[in-house]
Every structure is written in C-alpha cells, then in structure tokens.
DSSP file (Angstrom, degrees, kcal/mol; ACC not computed):
  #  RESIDUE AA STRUCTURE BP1 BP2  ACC     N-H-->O    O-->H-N    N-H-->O    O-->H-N    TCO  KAPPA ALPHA  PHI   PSI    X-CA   Y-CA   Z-CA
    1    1 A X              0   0    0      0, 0.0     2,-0.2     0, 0.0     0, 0.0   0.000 360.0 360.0 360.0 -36.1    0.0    0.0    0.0
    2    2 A X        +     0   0    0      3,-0.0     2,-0.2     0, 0.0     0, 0.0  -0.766 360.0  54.3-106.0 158.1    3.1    2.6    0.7
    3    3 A X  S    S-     0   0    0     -2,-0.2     0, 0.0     2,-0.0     0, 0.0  -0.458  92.3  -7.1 124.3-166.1    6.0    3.0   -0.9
    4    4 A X        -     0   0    0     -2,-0.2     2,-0.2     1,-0.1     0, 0.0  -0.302  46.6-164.2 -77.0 138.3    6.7    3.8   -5.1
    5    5 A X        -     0   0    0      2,-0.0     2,-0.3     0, 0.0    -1,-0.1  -0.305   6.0-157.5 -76.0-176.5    4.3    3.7   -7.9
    6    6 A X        +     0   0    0     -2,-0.2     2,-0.3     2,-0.0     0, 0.0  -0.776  17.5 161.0-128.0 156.3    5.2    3.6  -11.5
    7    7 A X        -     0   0    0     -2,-0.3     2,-0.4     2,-0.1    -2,-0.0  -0.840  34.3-107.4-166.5-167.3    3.3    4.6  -14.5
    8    8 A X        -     0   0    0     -2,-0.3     2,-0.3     6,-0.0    -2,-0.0  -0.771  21.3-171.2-121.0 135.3    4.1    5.4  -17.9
    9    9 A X        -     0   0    0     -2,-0.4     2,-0.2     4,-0.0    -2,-0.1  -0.907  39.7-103.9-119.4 155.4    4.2    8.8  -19.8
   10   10 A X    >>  -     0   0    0     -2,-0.3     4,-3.3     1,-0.0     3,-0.7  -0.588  31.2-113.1 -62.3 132.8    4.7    8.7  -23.4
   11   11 A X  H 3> S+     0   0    0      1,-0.2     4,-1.9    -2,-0.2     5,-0.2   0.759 120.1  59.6 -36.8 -47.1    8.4    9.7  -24.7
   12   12 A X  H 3> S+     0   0    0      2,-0.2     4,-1.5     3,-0.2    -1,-0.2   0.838 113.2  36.4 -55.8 -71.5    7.2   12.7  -26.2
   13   13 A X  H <> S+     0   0    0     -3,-0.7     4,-1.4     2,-0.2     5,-0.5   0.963 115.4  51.7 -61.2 -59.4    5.8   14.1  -22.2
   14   14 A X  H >X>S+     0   0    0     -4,-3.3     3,-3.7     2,-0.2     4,-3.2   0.920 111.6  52.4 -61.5 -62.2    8.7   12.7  -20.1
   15   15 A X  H 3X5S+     0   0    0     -4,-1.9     4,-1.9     1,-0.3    -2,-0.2   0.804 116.2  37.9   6.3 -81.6   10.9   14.7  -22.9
   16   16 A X  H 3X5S+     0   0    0     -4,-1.5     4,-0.9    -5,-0.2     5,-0.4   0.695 118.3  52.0 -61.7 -29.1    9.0   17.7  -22.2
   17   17 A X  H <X5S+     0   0    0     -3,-3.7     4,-1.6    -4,-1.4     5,-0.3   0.836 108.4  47.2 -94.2 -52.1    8.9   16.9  -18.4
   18   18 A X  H  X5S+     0   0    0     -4,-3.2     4,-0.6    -5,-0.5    -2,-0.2   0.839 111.8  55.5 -70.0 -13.2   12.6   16.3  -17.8
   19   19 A X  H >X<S+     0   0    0     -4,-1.9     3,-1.7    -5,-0.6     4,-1.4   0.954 107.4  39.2 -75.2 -59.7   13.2   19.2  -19.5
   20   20 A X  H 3X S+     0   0    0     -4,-0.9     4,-2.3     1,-0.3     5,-0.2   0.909 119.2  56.8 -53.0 -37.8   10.9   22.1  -17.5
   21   21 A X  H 3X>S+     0   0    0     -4,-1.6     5,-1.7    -5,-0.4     4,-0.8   0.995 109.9  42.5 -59.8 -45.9   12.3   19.9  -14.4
   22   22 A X  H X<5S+     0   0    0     -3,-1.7     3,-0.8    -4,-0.6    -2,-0.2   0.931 118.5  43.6 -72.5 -60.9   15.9   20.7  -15.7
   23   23 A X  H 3<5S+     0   0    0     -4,-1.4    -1,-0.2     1,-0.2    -2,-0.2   0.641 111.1  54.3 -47.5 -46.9   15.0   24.2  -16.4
   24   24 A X  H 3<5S-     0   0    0     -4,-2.3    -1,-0.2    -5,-0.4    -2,-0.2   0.754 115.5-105.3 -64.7 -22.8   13.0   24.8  -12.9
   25   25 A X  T <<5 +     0   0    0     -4,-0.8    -3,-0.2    -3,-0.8     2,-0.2   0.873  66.7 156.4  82.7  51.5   15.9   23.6  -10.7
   26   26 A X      < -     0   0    0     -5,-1.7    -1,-0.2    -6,-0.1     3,-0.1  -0.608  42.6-143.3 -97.7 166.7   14.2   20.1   -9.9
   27   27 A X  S    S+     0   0    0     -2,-0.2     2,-0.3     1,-0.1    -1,-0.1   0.457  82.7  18.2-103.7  -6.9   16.6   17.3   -8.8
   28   28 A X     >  -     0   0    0     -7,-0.1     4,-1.9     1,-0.0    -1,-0.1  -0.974  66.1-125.1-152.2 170.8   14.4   15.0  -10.6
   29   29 A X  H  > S+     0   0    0     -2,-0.3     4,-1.8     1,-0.2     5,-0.1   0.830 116.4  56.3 -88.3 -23.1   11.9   14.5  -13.1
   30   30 A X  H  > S+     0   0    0      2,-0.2     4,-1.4     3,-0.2    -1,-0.2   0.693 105.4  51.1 -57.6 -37.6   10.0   12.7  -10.1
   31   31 A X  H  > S+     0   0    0      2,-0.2     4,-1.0     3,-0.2    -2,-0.2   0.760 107.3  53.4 -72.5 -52.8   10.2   15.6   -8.0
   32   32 A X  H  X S+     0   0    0     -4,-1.9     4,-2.2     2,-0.2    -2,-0.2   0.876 111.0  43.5 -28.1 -69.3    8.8   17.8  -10.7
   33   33 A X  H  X S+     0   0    0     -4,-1.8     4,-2.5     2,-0.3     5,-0.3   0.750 111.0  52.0 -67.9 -52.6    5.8   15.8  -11.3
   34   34 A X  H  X S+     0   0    0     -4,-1.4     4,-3.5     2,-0.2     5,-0.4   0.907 114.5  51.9 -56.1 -36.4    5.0   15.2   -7.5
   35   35 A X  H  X S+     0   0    0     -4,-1.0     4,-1.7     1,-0.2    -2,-0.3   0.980 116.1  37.1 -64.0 -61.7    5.4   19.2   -7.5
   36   36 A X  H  X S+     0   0    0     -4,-2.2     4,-2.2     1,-0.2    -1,-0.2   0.761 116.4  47.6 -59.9 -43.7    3.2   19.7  -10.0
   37   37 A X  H  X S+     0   0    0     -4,-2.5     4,-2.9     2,-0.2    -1,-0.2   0.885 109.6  55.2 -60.9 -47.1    0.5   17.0   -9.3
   38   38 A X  H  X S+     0   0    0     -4,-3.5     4,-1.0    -5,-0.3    -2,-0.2   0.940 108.9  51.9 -74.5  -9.4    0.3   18.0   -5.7
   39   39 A X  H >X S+     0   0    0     -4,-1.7     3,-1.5    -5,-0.4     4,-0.8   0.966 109.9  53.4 -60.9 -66.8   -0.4   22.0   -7.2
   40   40 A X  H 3X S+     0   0    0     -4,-2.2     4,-1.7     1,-0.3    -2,-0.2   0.793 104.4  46.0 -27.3 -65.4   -2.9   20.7   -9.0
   41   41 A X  H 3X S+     0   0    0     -4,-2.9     4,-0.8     1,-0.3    -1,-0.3   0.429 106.7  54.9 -91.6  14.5   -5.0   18.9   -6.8
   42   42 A X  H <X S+     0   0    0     -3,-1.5     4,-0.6    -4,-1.0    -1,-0.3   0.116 108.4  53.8-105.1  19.0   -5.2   21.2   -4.3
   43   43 A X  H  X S+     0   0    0     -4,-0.8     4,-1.7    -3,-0.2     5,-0.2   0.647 110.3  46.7 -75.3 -46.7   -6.4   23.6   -7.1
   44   44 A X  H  X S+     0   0    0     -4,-1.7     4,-2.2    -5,-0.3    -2,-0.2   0.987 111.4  50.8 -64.1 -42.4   -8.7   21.2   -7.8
   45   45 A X  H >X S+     0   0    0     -4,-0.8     3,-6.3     2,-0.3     4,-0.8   0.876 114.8  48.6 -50.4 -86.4   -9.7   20.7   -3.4
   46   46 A X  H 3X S+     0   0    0     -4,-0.6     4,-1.9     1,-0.4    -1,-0.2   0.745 103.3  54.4 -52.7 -27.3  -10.2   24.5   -3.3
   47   47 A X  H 3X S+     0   0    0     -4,-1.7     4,-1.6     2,-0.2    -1,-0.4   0.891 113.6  47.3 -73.2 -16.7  -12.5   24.7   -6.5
   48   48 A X  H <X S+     0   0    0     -3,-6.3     4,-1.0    -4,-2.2    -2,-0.2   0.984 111.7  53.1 -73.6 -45.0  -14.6   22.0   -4.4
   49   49 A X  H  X S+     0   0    0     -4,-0.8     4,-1.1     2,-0.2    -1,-0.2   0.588 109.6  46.2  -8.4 -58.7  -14.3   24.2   -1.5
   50   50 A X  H  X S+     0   0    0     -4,-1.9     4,-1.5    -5,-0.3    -1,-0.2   0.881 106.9  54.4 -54.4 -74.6  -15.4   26.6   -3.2
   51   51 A X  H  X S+     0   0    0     -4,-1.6     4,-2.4     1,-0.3    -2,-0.2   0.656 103.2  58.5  -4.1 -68.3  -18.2   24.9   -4.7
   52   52 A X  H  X S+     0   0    0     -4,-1.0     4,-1.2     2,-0.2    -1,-0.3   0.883 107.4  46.6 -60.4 -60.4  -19.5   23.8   -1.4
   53   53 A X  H  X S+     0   0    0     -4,-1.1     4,-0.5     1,-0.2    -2,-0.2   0.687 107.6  57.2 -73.3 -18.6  -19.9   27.7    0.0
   54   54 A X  H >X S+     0   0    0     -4,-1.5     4,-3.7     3,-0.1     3,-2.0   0.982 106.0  44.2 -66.7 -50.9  -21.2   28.6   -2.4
   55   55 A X  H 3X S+     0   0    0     -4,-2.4     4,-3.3     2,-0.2    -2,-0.2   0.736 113.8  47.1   7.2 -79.0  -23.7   26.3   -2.1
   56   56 A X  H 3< S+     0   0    0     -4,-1.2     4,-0.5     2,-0.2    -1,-0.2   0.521 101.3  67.4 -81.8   2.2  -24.3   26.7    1.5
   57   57 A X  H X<>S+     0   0    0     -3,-2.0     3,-1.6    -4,-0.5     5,-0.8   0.980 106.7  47.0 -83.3 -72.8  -24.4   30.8    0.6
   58   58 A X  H ><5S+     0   0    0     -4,-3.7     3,-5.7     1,-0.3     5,-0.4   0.827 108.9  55.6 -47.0 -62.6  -28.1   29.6   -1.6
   59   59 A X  T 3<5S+     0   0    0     -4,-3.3    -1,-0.3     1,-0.3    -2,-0.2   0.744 113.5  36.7 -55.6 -35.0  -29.4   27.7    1.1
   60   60 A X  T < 5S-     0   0    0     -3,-1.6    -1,-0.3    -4,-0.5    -2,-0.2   0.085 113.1-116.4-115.6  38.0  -29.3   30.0    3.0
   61   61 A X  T < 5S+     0   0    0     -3,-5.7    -3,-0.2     2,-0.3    -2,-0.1   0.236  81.8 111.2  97.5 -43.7  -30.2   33.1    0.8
   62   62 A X  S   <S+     0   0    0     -5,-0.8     2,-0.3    -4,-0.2    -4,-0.2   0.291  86.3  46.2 -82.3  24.9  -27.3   35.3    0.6
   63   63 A X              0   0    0     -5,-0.4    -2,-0.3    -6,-0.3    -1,-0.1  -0.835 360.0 360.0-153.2 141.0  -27.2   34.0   -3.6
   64   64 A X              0   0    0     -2,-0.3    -2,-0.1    -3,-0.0    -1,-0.0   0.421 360.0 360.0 -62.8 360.0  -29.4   33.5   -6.2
C-alpha cells in the first residue's frame, strides 16, 4: 500500500517533463511531477471548497 508507484508517460511528455524539471531547478523529473500534481490537486480541493460555500451561501439566501 506505501511506498513507489510507476506509471508510464509517453516519450514525447517525459521529454518535455525532464526538460521544464531541468529548467525549474528540480533534482528530478519525479520531483517535478510530485510538485506539480500536488499543485494541481489542491487547485482542484479548493475549487470543491469553493463549490461547497457557495452552495451553502443559496441555502441559506445570501445567492441567487
């Protein structure tokens, strides 16, 4: 259950990924990717977040 995944990018994306890693000042292209994935989904958490007060802003009136 812990410890390393794998998965597969296409050459074409790790290419593109181990460069902008190289280019950011990552130490890896692994490093990169966790950086970037964990941005992401807490982009994504706060649009749910979001989502959610708004929400509870209609129930209770203060939005159309």
């Amino acid at each position: 259950m812990f410890g390393r995944s794998r998965i597969t990018l296409d050459k074409a994306l790790l290419t593109r990924v181990q460069r902008h890693a190289v280019q950011s000042g990552y130490s890896s292209a692994e490093e990169f990717i966790t950086h970037v994935l964990e941005r992401e989904m807490a982009h994504l958490e706060r649009a749910a977040s979001d989502e959610e007060v708004k929400k509870r802003l209609q129930g209770l009136g203060y939005l159309d």
